[in-house]
C-alpha atoms as an extended CHARMM CRD file, in Angstrom:
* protein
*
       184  EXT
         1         1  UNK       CA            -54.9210000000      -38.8330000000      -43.8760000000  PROA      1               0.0000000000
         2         2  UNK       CA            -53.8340000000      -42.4890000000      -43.4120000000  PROA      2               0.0000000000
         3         3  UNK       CA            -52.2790000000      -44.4230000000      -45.9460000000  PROA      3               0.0000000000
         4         4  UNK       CA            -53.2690000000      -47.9390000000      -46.2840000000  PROA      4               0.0000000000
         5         5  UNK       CA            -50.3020000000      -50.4420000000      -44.7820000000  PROA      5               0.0000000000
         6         6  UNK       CA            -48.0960000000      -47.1940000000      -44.4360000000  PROA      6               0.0000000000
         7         7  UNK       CA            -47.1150000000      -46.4720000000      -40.4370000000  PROA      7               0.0000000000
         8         8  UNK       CA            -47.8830000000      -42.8740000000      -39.6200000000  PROA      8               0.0000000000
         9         9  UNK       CA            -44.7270000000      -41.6310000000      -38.5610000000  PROA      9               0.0000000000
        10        10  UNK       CA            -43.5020000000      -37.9050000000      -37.7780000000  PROA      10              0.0000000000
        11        11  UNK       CA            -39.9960000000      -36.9550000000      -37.1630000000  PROA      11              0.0000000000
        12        12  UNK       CA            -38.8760000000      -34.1980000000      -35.2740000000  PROA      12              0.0000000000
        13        13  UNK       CA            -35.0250000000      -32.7420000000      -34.9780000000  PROA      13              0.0000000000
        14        14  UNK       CA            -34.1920000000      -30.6260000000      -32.3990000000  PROA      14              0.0000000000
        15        15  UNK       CA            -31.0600000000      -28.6260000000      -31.1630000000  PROA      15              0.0000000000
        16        16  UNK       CA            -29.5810000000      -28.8650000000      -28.2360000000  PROA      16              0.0000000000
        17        17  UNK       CA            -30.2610000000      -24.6790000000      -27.8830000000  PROA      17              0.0000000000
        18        18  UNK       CA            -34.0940000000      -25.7990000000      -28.8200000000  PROA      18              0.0000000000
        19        19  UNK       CA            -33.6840000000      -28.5030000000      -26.0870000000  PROA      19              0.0000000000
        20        20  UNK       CA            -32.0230000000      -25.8750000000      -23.2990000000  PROA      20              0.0000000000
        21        21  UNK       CA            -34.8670000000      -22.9520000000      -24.1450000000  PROA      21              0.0000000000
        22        22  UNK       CA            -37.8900000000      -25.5950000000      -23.9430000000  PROA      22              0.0000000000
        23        23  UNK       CA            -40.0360000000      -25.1960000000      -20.5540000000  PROA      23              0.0000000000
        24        24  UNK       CA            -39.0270000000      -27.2830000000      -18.0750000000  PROA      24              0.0000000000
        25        25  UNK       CA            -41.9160000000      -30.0620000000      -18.8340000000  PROA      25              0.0000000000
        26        26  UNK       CA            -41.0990000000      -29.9350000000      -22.4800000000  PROA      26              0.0000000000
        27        27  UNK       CA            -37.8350000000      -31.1540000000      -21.2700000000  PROA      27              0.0000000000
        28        28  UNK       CA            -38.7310000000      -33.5370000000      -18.8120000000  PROA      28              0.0000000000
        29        29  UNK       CA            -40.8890000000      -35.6010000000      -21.3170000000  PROA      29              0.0000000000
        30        30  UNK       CA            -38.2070000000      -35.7590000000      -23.8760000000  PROA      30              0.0000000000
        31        31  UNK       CA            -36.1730000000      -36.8380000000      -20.9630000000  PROA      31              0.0000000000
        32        32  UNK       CA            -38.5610000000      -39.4740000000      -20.5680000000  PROA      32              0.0000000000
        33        33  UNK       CA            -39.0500000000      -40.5500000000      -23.7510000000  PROA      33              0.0000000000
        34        34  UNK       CA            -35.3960000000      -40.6950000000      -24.7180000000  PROA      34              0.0000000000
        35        35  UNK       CA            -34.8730000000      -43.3530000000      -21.2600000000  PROA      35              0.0000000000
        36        36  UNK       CA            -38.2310000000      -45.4740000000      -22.8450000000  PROA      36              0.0000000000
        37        37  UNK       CA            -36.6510000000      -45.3240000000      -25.8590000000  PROA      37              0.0000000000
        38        38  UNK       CA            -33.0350000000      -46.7040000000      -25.4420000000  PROA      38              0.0000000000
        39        39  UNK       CA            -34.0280000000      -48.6060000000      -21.9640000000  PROA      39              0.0000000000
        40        40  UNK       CA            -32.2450000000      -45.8540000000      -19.6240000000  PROA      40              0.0000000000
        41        41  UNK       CA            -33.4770000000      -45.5300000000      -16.0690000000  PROA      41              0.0000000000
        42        42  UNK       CA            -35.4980000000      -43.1060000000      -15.5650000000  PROA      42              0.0000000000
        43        43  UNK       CA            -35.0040000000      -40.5160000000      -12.4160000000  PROA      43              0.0000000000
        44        44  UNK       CA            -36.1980000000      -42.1380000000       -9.1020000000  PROA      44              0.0000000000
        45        45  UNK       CA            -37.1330000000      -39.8100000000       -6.1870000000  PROA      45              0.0000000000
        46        46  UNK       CA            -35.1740000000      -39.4270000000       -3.2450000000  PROA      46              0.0000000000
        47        47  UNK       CA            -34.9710000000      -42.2900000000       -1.4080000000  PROA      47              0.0000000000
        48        48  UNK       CA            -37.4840000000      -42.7850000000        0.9370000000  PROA      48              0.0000000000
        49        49  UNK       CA            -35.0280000000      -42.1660000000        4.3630000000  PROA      49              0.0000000000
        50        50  UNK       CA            -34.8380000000      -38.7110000000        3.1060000000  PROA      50              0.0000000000
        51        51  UNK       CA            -36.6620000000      -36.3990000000        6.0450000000  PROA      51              0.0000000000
        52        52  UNK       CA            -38.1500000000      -34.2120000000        3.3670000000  PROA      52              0.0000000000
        53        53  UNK       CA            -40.1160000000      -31.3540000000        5.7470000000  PROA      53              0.0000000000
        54        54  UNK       CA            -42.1430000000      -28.6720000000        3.4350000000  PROA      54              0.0000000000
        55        55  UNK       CA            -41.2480000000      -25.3800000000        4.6150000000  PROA      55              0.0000000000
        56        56  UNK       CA            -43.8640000000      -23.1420000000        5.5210000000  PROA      56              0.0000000000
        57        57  UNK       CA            -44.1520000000      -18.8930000000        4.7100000000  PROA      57              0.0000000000
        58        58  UNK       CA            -42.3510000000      -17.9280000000        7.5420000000  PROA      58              0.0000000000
        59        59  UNK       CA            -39.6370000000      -20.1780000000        7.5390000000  PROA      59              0.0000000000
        60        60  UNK       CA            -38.7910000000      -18.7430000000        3.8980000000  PROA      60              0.0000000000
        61        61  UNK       CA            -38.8940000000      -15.4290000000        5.7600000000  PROA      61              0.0000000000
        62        62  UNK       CA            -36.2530000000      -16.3750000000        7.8480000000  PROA      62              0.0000000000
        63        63  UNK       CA            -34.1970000000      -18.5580000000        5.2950000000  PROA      63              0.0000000000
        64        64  UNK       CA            -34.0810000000      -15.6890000000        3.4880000000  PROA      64              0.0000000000
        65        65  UNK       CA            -33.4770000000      -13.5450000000        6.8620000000  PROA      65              0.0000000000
        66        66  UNK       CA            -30.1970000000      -15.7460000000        7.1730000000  PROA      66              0.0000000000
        67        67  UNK       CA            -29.1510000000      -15.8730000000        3.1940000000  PROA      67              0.0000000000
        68        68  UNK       CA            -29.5890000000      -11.9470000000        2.6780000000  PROA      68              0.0000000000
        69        69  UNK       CA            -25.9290000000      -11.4840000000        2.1500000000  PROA      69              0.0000000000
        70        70  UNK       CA            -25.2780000000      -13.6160000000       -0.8180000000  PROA      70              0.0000000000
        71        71  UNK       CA            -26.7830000000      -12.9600000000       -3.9160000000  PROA      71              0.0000000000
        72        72  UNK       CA            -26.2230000000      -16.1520000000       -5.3470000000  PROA      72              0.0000000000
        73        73  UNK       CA            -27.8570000000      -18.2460000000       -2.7230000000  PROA      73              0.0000000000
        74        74  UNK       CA            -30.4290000000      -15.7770000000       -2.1830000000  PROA      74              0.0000000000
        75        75  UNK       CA            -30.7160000000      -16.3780000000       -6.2840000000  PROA      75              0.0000000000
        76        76  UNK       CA            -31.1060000000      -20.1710000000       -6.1810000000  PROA      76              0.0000000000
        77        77  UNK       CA            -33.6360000000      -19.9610000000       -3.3350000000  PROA      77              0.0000000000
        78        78  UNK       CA            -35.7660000000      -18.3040000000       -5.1770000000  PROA      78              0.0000000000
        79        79  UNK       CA            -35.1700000000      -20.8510000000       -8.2160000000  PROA      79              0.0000000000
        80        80  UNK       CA            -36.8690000000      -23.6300000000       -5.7400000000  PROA      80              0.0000000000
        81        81  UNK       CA            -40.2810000000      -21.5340000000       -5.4890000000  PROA      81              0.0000000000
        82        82  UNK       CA            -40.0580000000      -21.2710000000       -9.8450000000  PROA      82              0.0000000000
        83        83  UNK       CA            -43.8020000000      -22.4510000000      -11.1920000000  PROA      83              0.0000000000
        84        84  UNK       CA            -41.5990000000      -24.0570000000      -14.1740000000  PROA      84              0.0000000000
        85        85  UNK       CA            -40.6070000000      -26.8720000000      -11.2950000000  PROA      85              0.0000000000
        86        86  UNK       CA            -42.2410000000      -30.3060000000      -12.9850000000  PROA      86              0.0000000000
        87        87  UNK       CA            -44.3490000000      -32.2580000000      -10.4200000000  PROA      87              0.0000000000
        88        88  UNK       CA            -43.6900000000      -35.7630000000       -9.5370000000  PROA      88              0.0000000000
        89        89  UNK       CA            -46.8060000000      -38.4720000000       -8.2250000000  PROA      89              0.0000000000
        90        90  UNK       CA            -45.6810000000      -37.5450000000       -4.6580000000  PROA      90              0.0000000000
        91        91  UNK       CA            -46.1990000000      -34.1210000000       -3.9690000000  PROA      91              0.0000000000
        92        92  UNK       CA            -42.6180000000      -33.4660000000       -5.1110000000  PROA      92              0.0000000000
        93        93  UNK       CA            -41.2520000000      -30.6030000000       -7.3780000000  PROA      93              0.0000000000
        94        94  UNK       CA            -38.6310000000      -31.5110000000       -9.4520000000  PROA      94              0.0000000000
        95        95  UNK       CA            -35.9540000000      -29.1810000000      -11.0440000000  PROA      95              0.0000000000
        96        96  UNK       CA            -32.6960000000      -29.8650000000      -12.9650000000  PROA      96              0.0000000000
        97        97  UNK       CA            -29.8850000000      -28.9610000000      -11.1890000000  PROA      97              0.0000000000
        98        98  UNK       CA            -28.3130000000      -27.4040000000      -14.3500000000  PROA      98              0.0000000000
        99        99  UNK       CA            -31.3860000000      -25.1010000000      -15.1410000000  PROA      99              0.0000000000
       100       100  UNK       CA            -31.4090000000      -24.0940000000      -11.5210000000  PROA      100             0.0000000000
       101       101  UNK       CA            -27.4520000000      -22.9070000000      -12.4570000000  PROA      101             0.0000000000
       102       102  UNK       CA            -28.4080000000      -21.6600000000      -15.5500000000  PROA      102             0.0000000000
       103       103  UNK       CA            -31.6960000000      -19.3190000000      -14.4100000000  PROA      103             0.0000000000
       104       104  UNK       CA            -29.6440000000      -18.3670000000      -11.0200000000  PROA      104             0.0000000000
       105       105  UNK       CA            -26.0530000000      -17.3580000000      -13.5350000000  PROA      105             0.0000000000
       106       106  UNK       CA            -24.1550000000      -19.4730000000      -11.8560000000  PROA      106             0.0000000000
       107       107  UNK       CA            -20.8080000000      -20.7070000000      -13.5020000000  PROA      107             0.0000000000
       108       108  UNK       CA            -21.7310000000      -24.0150000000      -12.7460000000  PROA      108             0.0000000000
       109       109  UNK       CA            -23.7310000000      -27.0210000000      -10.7740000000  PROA      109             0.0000000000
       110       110  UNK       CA            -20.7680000000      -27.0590000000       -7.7920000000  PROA      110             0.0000000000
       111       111  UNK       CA            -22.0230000000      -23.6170000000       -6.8450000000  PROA      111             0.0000000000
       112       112  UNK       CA            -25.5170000000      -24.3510000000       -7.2560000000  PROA      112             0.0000000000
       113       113  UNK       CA            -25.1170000000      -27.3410000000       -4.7060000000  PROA      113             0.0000000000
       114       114  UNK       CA            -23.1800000000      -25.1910000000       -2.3870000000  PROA      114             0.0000000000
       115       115  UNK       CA            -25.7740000000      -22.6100000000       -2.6070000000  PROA      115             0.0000000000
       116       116  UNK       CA            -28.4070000000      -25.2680000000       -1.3480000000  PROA      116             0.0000000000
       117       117  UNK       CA            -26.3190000000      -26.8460000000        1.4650000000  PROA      117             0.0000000000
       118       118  UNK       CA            -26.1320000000      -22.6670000000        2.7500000000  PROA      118             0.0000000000
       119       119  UNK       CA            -29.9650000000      -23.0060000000        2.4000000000  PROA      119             0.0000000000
       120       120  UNK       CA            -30.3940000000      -26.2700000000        3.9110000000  PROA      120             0.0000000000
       121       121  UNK       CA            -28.3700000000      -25.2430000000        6.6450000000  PROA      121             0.0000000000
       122       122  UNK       CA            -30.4940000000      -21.9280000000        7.1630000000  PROA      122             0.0000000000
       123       123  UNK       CA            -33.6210000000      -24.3020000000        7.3540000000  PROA      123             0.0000000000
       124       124  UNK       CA            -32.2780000000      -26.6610000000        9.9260000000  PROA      124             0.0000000000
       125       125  UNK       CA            -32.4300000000      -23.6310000000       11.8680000000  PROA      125             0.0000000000
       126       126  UNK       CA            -35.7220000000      -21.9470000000       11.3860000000  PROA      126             0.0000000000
       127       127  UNK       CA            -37.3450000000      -25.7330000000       11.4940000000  PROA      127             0.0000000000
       128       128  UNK       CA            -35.4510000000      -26.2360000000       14.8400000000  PROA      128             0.0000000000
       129       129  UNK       CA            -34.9970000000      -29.3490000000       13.7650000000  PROA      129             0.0000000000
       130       130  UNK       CA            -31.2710000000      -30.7740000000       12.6590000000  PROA      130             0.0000000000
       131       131  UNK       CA            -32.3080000000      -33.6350000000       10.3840000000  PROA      131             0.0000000000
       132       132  UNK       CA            -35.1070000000      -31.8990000000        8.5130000000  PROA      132             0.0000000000
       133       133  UNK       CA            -34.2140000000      -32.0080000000        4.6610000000  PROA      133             0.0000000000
       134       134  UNK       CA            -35.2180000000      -28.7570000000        2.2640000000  PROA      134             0.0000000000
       135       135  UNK       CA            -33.9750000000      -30.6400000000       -0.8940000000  PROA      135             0.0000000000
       136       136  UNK       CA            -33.1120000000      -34.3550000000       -1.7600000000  PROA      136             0.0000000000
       137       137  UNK       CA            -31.2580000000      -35.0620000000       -5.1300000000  PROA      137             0.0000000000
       138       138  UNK       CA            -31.2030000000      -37.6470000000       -7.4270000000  PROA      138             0.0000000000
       139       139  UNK       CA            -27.9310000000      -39.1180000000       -9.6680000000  PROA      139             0.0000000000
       140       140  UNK       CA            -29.6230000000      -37.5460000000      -12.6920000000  PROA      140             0.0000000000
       141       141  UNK       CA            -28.7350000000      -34.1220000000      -11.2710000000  PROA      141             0.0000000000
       142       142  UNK       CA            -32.5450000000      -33.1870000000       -9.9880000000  PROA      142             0.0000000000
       143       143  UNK       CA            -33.1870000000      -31.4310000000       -6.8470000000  PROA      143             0.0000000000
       144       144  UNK       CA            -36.1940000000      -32.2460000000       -5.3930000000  PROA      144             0.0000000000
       145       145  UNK       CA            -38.5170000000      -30.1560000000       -2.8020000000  PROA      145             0.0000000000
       146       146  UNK       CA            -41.4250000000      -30.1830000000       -1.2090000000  PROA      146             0.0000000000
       147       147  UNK       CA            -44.4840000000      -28.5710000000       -3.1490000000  PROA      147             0.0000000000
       148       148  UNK       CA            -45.4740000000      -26.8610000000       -0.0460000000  PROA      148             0.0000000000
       149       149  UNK       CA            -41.7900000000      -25.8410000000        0.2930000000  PROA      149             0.0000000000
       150       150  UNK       CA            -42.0250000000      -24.1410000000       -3.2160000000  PROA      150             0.0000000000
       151       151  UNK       CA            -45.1930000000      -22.8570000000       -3.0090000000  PROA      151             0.0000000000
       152       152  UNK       CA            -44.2160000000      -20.9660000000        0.4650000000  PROA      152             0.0000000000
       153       153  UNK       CA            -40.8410000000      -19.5610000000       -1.4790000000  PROA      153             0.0000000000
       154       154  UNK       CA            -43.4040000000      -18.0240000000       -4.5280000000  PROA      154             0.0000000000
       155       155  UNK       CA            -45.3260000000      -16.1570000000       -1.7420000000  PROA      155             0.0000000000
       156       156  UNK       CA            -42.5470000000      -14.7250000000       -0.2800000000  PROA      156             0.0000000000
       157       157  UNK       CA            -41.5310000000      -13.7040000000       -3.7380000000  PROA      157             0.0000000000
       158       158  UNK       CA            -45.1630000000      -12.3310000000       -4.6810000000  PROA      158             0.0000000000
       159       159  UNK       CA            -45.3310000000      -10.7980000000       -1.0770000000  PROA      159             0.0000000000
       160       160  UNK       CA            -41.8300000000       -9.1410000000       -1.5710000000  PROA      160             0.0000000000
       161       161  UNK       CA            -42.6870000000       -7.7300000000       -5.1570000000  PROA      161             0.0000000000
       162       162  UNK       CA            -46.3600000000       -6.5300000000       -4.0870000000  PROA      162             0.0000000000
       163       163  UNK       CA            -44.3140000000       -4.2870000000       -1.2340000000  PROA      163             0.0000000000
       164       164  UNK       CA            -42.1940000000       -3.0920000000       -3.4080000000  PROA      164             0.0000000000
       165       165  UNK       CA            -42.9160000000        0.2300000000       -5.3540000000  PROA      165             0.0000000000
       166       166  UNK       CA            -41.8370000000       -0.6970000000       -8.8750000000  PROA      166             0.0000000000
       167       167  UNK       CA            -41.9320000000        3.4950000000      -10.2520000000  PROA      167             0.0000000000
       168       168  UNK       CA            -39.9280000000        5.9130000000       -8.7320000000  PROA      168             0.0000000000
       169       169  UNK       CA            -40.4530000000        7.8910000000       -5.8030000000  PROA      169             0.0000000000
       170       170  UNK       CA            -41.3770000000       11.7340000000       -6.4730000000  PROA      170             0.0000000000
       171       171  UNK       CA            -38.4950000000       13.6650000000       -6.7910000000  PROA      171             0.0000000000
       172       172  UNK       CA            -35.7200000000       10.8720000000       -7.9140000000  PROA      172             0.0000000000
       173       173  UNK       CA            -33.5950000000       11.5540000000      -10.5120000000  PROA      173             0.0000000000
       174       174  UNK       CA            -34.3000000000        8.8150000000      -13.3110000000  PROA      174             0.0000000000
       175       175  UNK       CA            -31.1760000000        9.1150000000      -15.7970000000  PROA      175             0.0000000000
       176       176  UNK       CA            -31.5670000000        9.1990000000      -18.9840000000  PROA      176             0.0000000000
       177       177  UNK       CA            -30.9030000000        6.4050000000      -21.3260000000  PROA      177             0.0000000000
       178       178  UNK       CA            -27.8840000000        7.4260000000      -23.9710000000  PROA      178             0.0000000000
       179       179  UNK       CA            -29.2150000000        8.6280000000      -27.5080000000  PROA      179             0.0000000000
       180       180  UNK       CA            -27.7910000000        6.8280000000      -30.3750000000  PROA      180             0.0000000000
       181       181  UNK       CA            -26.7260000000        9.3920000000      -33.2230000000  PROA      181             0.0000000000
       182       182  UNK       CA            -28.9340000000        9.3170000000      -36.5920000000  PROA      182             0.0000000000
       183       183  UNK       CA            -27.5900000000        6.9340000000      -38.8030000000  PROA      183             0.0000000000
       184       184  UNK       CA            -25.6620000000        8.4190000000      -42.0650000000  PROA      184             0.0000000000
């Protein structure tokens, strides 16, 4: 219910753990309305000399062919095919370099980059092609990708998971999980 010559106004407060746990486009658009707000500039996408190439299924297979023997790149690889990723106008996914750290428990956003230069790298090679770009970033810390590029990593994940039998096989020993003692 309005009230006559009275602004309807709601204020919110949020902490910064609120902030962190939000989804991705929760984040994003207080992000956005934080820049309107106090007349920051907003995040621009890579600039346009960028060769930003989507990868395709099977040069994820082979990205992650080449990656297999780190866990931690192999970790933020799979961060780039996350549905959480916000979209941009131009067929862009967007993710925060610190959430990619934080998903991928990674001590901190160094890592994370040198994680995606190992995975850049890897592509240059499957794309046969040396100036082909997996990621662009942004000075507001996002990393951005191709949304074919993602899309291709979540198949290899779904792929991956669908050939993988999630119960045991007959006959393995499944231990048991330790009892707690009855209180008292």
């Amino acid at each position: 219910m309005a009230i006559p010559g009275v602004e309807n106004m709601v204020g919110l407060v949020l902490s910064p753990e609120q902030i962190r746990a939000a989804p991705p486009e929760v984040r994003h658009w207080l992000e956005q309305q934080v820049a309107q707000t106090f007349g920051l500039p907003r995040a621009a996408p890579p600039a346009p000399s960028t060769h930003l190439v989507a990868c395709t299924p099977d040069q994820a297979g082979s990205i992650l062919g080449e990656i297999q023997d780190s866990l931690p790149v192999i970790t933020v690889f799979f961060e780039l095919g996350r549905e959480q990723g916000t979209m941009s106008h131009n067929g862009l996914r967007v993710f925060r370099l610190a959430d990619i750290a934080r998903h991928a428990h990674l001590p901190n956003v160094d890592t994370t980059l040198a994680a995606l230069r190992v995975i850049d790298g890897a592509f240059k090679q499957a794309a046969g092609d040396r100036q082909a770009a997996l990621y662009a970033l942004d000075p507001q810390g996002n990393c951005y990708v191709a949304d074919g590029t993602s899309q291709s990593i979540l198949a290899l994940w779904h792929s991956m998971v669908a050939a993988e039998p999630l119960a045991p096989q007959q006959g393995a020993m499944i231990p048991e999980a330790p009892r707690a003692s009855p209180p008292g």
